[in-house]
C-alpha positions in Angstrom: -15.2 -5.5 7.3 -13.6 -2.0 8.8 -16.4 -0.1 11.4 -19.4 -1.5 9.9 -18.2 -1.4 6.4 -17.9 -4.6 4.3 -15.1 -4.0 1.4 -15.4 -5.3 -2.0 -11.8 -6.8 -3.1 -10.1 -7.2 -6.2 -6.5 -8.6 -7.2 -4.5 -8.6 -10.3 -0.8 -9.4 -11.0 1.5 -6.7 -11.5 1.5 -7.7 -15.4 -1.9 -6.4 -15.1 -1.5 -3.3 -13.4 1.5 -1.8 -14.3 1.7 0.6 -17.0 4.2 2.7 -18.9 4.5 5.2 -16.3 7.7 6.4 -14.6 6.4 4.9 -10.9 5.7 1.9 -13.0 9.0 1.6 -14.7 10.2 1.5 -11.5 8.5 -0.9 -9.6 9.0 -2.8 -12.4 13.0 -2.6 -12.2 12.7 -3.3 -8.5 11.1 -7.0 -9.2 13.7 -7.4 -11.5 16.4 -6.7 -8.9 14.4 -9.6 -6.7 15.2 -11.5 -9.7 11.6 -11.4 -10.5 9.0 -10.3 -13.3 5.8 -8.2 -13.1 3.9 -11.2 -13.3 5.2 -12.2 -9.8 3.6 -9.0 -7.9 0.5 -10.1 -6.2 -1.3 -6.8 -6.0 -4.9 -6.8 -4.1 -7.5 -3.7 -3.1 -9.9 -3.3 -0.7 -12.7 -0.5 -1.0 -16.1 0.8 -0.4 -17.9 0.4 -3.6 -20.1 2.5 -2.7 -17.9 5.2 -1.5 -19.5 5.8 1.6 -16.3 5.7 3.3 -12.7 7.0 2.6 -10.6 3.8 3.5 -8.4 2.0 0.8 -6.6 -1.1 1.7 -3.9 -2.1 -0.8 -1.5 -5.4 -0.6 1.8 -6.1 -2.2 3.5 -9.5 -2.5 5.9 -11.5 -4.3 6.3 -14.7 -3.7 10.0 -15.2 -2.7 10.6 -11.8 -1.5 10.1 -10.8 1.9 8.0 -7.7 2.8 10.6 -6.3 4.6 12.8 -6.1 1.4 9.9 -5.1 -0.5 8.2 -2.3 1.2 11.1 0.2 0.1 10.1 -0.3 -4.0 6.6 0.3 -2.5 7.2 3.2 -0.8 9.6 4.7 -3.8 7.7 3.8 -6.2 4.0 3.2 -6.0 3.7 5.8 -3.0 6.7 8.3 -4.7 7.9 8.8 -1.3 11.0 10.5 -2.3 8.8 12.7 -4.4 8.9 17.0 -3.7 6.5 17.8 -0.8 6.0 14.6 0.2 6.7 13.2 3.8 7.2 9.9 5.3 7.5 9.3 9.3 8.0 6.0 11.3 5.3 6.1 13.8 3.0 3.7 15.8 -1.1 3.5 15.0 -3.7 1.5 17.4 0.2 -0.6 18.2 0.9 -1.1 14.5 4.1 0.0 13.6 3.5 2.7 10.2 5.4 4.4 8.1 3.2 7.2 7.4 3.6 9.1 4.0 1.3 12.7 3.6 0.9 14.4 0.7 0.1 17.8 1.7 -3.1 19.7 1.7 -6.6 17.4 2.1 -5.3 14.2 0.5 -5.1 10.8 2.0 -2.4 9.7 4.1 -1.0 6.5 3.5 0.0 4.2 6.4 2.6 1.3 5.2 2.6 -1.6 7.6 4.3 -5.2 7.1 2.3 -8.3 7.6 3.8 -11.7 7.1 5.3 -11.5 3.7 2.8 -8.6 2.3 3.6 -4.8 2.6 -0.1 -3.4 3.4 -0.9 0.1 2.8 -4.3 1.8 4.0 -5.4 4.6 2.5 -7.8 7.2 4.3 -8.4 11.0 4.8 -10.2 10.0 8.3 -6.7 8.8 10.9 -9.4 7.0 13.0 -10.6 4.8 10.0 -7.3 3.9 9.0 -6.4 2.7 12.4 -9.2 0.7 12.6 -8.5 -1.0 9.3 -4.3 -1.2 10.4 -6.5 -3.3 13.7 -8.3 -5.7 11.4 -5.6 -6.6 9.5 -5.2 -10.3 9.8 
């Protein structure tokens, strides 16, 4: 629940979800420099199904693999935030430390945050949604 909103939530392993794709490729070489396979990415979404609300909450975890040491294949490779045009900053939201990664133009921002052993990233075009959902995270 994120101001008001109750979020419908799926998950799937990275088997699942990972395609042929170069961003896939190379999330999928990341796990394998954990020493780990796509099956071991624990990848969940929260959303508004009924797309009232522009908020996106996705999590990332392997099993073994702290969130510290996986937030950079996140950011590389499932955000591309080494890609042309694309910006990341370190920053603080509602006392959550980010890393924030725009896109340019009217898209989303992306705020990366670390939670125990799960690299969370929230999704929004509105900043004051997205720091409510960075509050609620447990």
């Amino acid at each position: 629940l994120v101001s008001g909103t109750t979020l419908a939530v799926q998950s799937a392993t990275g088997d699942q979800v990972l395609g042929t794709d170069a961003a896939s490729k190379a999330l999928g070489s990341a796990l394998n420099s954990f020493g780990k396979k796509p099956t071991d990415l624990q990848i969940a979404q929260a959303y508004d199904g009924a797309s009232q609300v522009d908020l996106t909450v996705l999590g990332f975890r392997v099993p073994g693999v702290s969130a510290a040491k996986l937030k950079p294949a996140v950011l590389q490779t499932w955000l591309l935030a080494g890609a042309t045009g694309v910006t990341t900053k370190e920053t603080t939201v509602s006392g959550v430390q980010v890393t924030e990664v725009t896109y340019g133009g009217a898209t989303s921002v992306s705020y990366v945050a670390l939670r125990k052993d799960a690299v969370i990233v929230v999704q929004s075009g509105d900043a004051t949604l997205a720091a409510a959902a960075l509050v609620a995270l447990p």
